[in-house]
ZAMARGU-4260 file (C-alpha; in steps of 0.2 Angstrom, whole numbers, plus 5000, padded with zeros to 4 digits):
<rodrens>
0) 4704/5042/5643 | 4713/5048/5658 | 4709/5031/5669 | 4717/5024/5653 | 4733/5034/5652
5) 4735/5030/5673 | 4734/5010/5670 | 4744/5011/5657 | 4758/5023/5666 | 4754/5012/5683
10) 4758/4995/5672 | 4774/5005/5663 | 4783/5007/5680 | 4778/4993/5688 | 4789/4984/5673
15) 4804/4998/5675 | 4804/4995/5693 | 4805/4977/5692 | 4819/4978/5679 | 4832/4990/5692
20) 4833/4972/5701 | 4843/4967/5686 | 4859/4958/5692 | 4871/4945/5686 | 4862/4933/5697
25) 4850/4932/5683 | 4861/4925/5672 | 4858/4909/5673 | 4837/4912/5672 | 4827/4902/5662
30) 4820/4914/5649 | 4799/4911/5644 | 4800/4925/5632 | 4801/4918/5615 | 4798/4932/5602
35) 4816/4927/5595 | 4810/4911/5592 | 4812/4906/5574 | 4794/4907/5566 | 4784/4901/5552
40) 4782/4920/5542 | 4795/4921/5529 | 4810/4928/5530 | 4812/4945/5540 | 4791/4947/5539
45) 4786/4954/5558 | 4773/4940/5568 | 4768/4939/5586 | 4766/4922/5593 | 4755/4915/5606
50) 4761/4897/5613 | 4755/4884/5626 | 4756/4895/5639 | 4748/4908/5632 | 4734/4899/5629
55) 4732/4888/5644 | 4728/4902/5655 | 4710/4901/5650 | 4697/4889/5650 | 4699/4876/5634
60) 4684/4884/5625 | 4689/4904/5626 | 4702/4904/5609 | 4695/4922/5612 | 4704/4927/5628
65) 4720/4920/5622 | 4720/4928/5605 | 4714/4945/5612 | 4733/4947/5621 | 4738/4952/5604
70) 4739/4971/5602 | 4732/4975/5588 | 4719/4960/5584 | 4703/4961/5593 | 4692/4946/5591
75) 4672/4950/5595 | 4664/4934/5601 | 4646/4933/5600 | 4645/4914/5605 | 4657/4899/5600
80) 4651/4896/5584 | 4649/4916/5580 | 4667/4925/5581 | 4675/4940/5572 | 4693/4942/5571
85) 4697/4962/5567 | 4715/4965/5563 | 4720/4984/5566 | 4702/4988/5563 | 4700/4978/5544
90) 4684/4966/5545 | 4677/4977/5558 | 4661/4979/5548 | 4659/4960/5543 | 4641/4957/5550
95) 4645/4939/5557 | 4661/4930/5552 | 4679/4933/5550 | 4685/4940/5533 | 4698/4950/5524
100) 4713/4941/5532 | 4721/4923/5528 | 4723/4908/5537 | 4733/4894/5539 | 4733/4876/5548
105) 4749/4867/5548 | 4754/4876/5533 | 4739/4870/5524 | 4725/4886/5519 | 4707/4886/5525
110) 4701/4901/5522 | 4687/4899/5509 | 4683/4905/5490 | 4677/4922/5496 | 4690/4926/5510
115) 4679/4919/5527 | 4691/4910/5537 | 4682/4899/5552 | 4692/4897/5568 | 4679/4888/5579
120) 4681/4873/5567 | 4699/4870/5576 | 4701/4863/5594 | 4712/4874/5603 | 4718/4861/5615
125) 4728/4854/5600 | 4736/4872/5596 | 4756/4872/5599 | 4757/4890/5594 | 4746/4904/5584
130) 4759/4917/5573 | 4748/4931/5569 | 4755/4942/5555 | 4749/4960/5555 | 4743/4969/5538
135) 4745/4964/5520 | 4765/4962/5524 | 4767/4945/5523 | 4767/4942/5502 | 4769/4925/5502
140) 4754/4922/5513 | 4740/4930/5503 | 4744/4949/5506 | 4727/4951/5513 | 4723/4969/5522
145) 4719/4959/5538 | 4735/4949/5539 | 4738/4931/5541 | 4735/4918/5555 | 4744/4903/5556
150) 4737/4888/5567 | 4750/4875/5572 | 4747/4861/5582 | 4759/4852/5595 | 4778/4847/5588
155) 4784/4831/5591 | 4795/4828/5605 | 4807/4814/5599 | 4810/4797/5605 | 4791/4799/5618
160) 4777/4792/5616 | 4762/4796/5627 | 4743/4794/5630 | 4735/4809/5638 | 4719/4814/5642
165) 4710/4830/5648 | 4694/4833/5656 | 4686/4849/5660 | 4670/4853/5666 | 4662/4871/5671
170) 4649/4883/5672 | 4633/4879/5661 | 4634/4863/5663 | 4652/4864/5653 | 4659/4847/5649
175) 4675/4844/5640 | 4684/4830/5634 | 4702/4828/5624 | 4710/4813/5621 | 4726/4811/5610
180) 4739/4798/5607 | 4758/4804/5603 | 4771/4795/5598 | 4789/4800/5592 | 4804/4794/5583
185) 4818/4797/5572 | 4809/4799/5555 | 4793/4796/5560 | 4780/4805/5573 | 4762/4803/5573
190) 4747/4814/5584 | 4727/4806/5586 | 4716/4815/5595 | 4698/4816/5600 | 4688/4830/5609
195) 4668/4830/5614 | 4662/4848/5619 | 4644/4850/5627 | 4637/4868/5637 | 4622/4873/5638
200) 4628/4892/5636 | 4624/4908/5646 | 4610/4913/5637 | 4593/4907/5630 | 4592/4895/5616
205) 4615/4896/5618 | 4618/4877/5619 | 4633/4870/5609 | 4639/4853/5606 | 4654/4846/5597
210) 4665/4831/5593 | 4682/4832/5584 | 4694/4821/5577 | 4713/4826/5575 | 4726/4814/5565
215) 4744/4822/5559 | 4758/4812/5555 | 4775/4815/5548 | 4787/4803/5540 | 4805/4803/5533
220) 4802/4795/5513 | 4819/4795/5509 | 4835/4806/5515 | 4829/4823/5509 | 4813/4820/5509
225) 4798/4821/5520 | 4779/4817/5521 | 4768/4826/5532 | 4750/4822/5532 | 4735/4829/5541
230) 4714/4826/5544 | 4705/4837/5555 | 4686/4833/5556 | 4672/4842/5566 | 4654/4840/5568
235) 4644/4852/5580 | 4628/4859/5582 | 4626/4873/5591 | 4608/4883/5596 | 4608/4902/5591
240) 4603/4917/5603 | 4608/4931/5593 | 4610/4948/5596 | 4598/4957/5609 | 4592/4976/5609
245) 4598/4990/5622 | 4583/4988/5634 | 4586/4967/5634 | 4604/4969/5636 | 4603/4982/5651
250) 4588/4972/5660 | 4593/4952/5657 | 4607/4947/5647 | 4605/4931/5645 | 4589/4932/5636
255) 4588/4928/5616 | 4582/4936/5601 | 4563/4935/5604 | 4562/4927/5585 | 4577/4917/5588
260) 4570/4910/5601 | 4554/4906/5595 | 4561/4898/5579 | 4572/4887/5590 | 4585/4893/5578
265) 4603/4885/5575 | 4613/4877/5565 | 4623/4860/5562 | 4640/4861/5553 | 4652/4845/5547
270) 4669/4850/5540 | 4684/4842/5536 | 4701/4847/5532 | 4713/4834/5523 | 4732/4840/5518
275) 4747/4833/5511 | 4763/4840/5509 | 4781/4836/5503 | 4795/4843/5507 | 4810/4839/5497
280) 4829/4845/5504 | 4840/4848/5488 | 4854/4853/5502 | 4856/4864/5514 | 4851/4879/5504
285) 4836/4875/5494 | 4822/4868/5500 | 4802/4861/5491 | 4789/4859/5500 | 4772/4855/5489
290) 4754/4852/5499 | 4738/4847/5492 | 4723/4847/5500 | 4702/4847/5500 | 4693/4856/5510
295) 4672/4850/5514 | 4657/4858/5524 | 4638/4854/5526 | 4629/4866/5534 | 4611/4866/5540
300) 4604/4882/5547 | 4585/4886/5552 | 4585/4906/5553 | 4568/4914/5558 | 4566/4920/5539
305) 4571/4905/5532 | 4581/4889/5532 | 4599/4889/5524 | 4604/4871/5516 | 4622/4873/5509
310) 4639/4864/5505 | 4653/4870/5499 | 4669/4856/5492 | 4686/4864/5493 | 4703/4862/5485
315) 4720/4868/5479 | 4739/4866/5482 | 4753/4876/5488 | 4771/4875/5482 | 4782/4884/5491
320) 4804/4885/5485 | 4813/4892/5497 | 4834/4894/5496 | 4849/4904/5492 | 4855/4915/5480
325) 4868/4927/5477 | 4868/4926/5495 | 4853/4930/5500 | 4836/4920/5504 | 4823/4919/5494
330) 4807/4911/5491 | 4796/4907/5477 | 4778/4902/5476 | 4761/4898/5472 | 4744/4894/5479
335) 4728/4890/5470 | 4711/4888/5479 | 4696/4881/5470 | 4677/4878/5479 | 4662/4875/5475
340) 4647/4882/5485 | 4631/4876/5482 | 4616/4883/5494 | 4598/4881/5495 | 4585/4890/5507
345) 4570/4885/5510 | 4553/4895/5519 | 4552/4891/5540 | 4536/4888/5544 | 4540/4887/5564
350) 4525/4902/5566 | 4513/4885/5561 | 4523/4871/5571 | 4513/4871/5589 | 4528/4879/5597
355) 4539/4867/5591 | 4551/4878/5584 | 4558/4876/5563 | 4548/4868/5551 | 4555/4866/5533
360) 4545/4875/5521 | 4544/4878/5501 | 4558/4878/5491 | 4564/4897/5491 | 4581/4898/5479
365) 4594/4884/5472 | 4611/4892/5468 | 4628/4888/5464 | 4645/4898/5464 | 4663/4892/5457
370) 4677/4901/5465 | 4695/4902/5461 | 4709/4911/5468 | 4726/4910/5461 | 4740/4918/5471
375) 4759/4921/5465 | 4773/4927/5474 | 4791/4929/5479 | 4804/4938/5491 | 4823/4939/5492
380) 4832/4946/5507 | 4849/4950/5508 | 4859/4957/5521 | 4868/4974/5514 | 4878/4975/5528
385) 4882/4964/5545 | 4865/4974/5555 | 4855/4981/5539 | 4844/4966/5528 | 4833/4970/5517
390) 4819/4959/5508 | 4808/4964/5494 | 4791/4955/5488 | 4778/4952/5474 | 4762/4945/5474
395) 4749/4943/5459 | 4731/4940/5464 | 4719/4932/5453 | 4699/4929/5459 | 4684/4923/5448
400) 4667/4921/5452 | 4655/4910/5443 | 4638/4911/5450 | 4624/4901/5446 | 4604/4901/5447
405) 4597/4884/5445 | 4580/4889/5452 | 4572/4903/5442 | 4572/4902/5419 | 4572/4915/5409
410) 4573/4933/5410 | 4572/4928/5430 | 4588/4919/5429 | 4602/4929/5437 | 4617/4920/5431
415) 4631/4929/5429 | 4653/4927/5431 | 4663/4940/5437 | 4684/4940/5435 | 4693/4953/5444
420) 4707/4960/5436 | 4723/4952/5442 | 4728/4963/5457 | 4749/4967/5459 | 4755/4966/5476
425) 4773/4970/5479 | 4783/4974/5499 | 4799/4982/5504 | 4805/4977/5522 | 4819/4984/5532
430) 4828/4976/5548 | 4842/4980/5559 | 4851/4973/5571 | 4853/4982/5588 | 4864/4977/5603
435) 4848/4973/5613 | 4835/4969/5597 | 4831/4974/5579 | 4823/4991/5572 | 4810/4987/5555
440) 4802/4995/5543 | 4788/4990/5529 | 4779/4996/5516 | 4765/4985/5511 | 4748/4982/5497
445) 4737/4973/5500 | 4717/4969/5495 | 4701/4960/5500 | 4689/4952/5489 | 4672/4955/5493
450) 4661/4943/5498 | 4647/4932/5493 | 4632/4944/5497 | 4644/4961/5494 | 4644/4951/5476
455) 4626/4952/5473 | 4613/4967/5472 | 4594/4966/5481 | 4589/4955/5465 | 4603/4942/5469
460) 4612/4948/5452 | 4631/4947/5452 | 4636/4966/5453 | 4647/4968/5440 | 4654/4989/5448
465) 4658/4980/5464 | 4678/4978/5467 | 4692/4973/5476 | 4696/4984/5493 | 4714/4989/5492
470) 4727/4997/5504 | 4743/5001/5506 | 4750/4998/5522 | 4766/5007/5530 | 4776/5001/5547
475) 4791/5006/5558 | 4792/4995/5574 | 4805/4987/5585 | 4809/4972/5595 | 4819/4974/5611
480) 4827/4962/5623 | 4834/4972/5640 | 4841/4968/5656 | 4848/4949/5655 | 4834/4946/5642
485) 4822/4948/5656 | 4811/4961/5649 | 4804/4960/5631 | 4797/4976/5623 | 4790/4976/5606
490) 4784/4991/5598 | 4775/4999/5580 | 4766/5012/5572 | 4759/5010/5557 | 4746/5017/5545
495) 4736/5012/5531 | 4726/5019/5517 | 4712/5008/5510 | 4701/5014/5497 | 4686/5006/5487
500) 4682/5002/5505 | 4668/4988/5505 | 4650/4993/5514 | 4639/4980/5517 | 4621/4987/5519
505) 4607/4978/5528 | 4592/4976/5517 | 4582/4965/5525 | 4585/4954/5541 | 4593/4939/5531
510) 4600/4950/5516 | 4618/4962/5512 | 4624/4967/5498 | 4638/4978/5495 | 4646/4993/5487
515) 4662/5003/5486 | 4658/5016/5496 | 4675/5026/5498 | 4692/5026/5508 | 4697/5023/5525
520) 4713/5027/5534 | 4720/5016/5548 | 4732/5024/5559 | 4739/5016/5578 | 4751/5011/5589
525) 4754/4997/5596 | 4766/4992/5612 | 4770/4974/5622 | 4778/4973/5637 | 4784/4955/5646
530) 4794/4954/5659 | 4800/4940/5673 | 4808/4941/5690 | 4816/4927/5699 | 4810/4931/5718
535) 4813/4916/5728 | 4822/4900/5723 | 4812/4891/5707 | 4798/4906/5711 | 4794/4919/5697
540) 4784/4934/5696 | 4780/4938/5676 | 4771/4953/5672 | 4764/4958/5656 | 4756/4970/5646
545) 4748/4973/5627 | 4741/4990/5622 | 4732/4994/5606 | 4729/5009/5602 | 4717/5014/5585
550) 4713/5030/5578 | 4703/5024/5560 | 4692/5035/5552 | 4684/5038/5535 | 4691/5047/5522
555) 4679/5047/5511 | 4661/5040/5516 | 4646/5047/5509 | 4632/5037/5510 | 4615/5043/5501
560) 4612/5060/5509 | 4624/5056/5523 | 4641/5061/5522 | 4649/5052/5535 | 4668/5059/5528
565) 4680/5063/5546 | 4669/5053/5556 | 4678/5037/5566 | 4677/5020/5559 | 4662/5009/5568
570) 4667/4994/5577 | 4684/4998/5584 | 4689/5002/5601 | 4699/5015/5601 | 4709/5011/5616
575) 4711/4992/5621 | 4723/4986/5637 | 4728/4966/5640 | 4736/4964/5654 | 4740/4950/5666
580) 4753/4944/5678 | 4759/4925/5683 | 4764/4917/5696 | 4775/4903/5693 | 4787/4889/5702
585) 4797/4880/5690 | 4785/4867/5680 | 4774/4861/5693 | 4763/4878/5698 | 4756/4893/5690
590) 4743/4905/5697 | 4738/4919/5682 | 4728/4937/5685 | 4723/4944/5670 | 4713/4957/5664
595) 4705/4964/5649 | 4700/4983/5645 | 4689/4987/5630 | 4684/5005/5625 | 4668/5010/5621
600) 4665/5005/5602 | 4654/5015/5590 | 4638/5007/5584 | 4634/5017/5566 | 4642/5026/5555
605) 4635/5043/5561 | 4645/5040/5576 | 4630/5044/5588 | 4629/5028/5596 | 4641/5018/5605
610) 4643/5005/5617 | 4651/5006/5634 | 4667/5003/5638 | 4671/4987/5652 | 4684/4979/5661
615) 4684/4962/5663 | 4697/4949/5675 | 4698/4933/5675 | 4712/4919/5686 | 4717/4901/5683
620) 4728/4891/5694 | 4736/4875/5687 | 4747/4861/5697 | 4758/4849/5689 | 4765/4834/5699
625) 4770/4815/5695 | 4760/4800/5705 | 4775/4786/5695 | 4789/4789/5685 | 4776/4785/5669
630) 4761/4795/5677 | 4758/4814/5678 | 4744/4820/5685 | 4738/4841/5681 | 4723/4848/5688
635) 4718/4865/5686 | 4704/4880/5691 | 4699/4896/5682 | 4687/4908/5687 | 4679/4919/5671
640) 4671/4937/5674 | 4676/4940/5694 | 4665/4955/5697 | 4652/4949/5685 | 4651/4961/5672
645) 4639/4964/5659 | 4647/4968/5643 | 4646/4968/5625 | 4658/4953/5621 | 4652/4957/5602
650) 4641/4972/5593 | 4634/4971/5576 | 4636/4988/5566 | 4623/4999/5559 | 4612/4986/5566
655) 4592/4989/5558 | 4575/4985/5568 | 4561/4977/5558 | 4545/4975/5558 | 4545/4992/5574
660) 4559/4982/5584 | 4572/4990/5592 | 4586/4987/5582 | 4599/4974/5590 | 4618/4979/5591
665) 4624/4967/5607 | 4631/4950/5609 | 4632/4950/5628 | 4649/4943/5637 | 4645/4928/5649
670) 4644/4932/5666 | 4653/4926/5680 | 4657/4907/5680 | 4670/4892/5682 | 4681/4880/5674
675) 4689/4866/5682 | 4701/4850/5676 | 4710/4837/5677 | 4724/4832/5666 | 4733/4814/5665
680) 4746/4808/5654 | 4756/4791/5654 | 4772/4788/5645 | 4774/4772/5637
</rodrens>
């Protein structure tokens, strides 16, 4: 705690001692900061951003590093195709996946019937900026308890046209490839882009491979009218390691789940994502904008205890009405997801396959699930007075399940529906203008439906006591500008109150199910400092700095004969510090330190085991020059993990050992290694 408190004091004046050298000789600095920048969150909705370079400091396959500079979301990677996002400390106790949060690409939603949201199915080289919204504040975007993430790709640049391509290769045997084709006019732009992915991984059995295909095209229809369009398609398989036990961990990191790796186990995912949306301008105060889309995944997974067969076909709109009234903005909506998931598994005979790894087996189960969620919503802002606005909010949630045995007859069918009562979700927001920034404050609820396995009991039967998590979620925070815009603080505290908390126990190695198991309180602070000195003619020094810090604990836990009320929530790091500092002339050079402190995280509920707490730096350099007046030339070199340290780059909560095995709580990090690239784009 103390070597905390020192870093972050050290980083703290660092900032205030760059910031005395303020003088009007900065007026005329270019300004990187871009927290003002308008953003896709409506109306007066807090968001942080990440833009390109943001995410270019890190090698093209680590979305992870770049999102982890957000205070307050923490994402737990246990391998590329095995990521967690936790926002202020909601979906910390998802076993494998991200939930309880929403998220959008281009506007258009992909986050499933049951609330999973998929990240790695997105190529990050193709990301313009990520808007992260923080807690169930933003209404018209699902009021979920995690928040919202919205992916957007590169904007146009009008009147260029361009082919460029970037190749990147690295440590275990890393290769990647992107290709994309721009073009842009007045009334028309269109993006195409390919990427191919291949590493064999740090650890055993860790291999991953991927091919993606990127089209988005926009075109004017008419004079207040536009047509935007989008595919996104990815097909990768990727070999699974798993998570190891203490003693593997400490001794050899890089070895896999002794199962895992005898089973040869992994899995192979297709999904598409096709969107269309049209935006209609009345005039200049009212605006439509209509998407539809379709949404489809195969997905093919040999596990040690079984094999998993599944699809899932995906689709909905979103109308969204945005204008003014009575002076004031507002926005008016709706949303409507509908899939169907159909999965199958099967026995894995790999123990009678000479070594060979999976072997498909008897049919085990055949099962079938229609979800729906319907969600309504609105906002008006209006400014009381020239500094104060105001914005209020409503939401109305409706979810439906409709599971469906097709395997078993009889009384050992376990069909069965479930409609959750339609949830009210309202929001009250407060902002005012400052000389320097604006103050906020907000008052949000929002929920989380469970998921597929929280659904059912031990028998596979749809649990009909199971509900909704909800919260209520309350924010003051503040958004500064100082010293010729040079220095950007943002700041908040916040805490929320969730109750009918969701607790996914382990029952066997492949099976969860869930219960409502009491309330939890969320309580922390935030705090992001950026700041950039001009030092010698197109030179720059920018310093930065993100702080999380989380105090969550249960309210009300009692488990069996365990009461776990007053102890910590598992899986959250208390404390959490990314920092960095940049190096950078004009356009053409950029040399990044950057570094990442993670507490110690608690294992179990019983808070008596936790793991140990890391610090982990990485650097990049890039160079940008021209070879012709249509040529540019980029090259660039990262180095990962400096001092080579092991550490938990994921943990798995309340982790179990069957069978007399230790149980198996960590995902380790990758050690020490490289990244390297070249980038060329020629103008047309």
């Amino acid at each position: 705690m103390k070597q905390v408190l020192l870093f972050l004091f050290t980083c703290c004046c660092s900032l205030v001692l760059f910031s005395q050298k303020d003088s009007v000789n900065l007026l005329n600095e270019v300004i990187l900061i871009e927290d003002f920048v308008k953003k896709k969150a409506v109306g007066i909705t807090p968001s942080d951003q990440l833009n390109i370079t943001d995410l270019e400091q890190y090698s093209p396959i680590d979305f992870a590093s770049g999102l982890n500079e957000i205070s307050g979301l923490y994402v737990l990677s246990g391998a590329l195709n095995t990521n967690r996002i936790t926002i202020r400390g909601v979906g910390a106790r998802t076993p494998f996946s991200t939930d309880k949060l929403r998220m959008y690409f281009n506007g258009i939603p992909i986050t499933n019937g049951t609330g999973v949201s998929t990240i790695e199915a997105y190529d990050f080289e193709n990301m313009g900026r990520i808007e992260v919204v923080k807690g169930p504040k933003g209404t018209s975007l699902g009021a979920n308890l995690g928040g919202v993430i919205l992916l957007n790709t590169k904007p146009p640049e009008v009147g260029k046209t361009f082919l460029s391509n970037t190749f990147t290769i690295g440590s275990f045997n890393m290769l990647k490839d992107n290709l994309s084709f721009r073009h842009s006019e007045k009334g028309f732009n269109l993006n195409l882009s390919y990427n191919h992915l291949r590493t064999d991984g740090f650890r055993q059995n860790n291999s991953f491979e991927r091919d993606g295909f990127l089209l988005t095209s926009s075109v004017k229809l008419y004079p207040k009218g536009k047509l935007d369009f989008l595919v996104n398609y990815i097909d990768y398989t990727a070999s699974i390691p798993s998570s190891i036990n203490q003693t593997d961990f400490s001794e050899d990191p890089r070895r896999a789940a002794a199962n895992w790796l005898a089973a040869r186990g992994f899995e192979t995912n297709k999904y598409a994502l096709a969107g269309l949306s049209l935006s209609h301008f009345f005039n200049d105060d009212l605006k439509i904008t209509s998407s539809i889309f379709y949404t489809y995944l195969d997905h093919y997974e040999p596990r040690p205890f079984n094999i998993l067969d599944e699809f899932t076909n995906g689709y909905g709109f979103r109308s969204l009405l945005e204008g003014t009234i009575f002076k004031g903005d507002f926005t008016i909506g709706a949303e409507l997801y509908k899939d169907e998931y159909n999965w199958q598994t099967f026995f894995n005979q790999f123990r009678d396959n000479d070594g060979n790894g999976s072997l498909q087996g008897a049919q085990l189960s055949d099962n079938k699930e229609f979800r729906s969620q319907l969600n309504l919503f609105g906002t008006y802002a209006y400014q009381l007075t020239p500094k104060l606005t105001a914005q209020v909010g409503l939401a109305l949630n409706q979810t439906n399940f409709d599971f469906r045995d097709l395997f078993n007859d009889e009384d050992e069918n376990t069909s069965a529906k479930r409609d959750f009562e339609a949830i009210l979700l309202p929001s009250v927001g407060l902002e005012y203008q400052i000389k320097k920034g604006i103050l906020y404050a907000n008052i949000g609820r929002g929920f989380s439906n469970p998921g597929l396995e929280e659904t059912l009991t031990p028998d596979e039967v749809i649990n009909p006591n199971i509900e909704q998590e909800k919260g209520v979620n309350y924010e003051l925070g503040g958004r500064f500008l100082l010293f010729t815009n040079q220095l950007s603080i943002n700041a908040a505290v916040y805490q929320m109150n969730i109750t009918d908390l969701l607790v996914a126990e382990r029952i066997n190695e492949d099976q969860f199910i869930g219960r409502n198991a009491g309330e939890t309180k969320h309580q922390g602070f935030e705090l992001d400092l950026r700041y950039r000195q001009k030092i010698n003619g197109n030179w720059s020094l920018i310093p930065r700095l993100s702080y999380s810090y989380s105090n969550h604990s249960f309210v009300d836990f009692i488990d069996g004969d365990d009461n776990f009320s007053g102890n910590d929530l598992a899986g959250v790091p208390r404390h959490r510090i990314n920092s960095g500092i940049a190096l950078r002339r004009a356009n053409d050079f950029v040399f990044n330190l950057t570094h990442q402190f993670v507490d110690d995280i608690l294992l179990n509920d019983a808070n008596t085991l936790s793991s140990e707490a890391f610090n982990v730096f990485n650097l990049s350099t890039r160079y940008n020059t021209s070879i012709t007046n249509n040529l540019k030339l980029g090259i660039n070199f990262g180095l990962n993990n400096l001092f080579n340290t092991n550490y938990a780059q994921s943990v798995l909560i309340n982790a179990t050992g069957f069978g007399g095995a230790a149980p198996r709580y960590f995902y380790p990090g990758n050690g020490r290694n490289y990244f390297t690239g070249m980038r060329l784009n020629y103008s047309f």
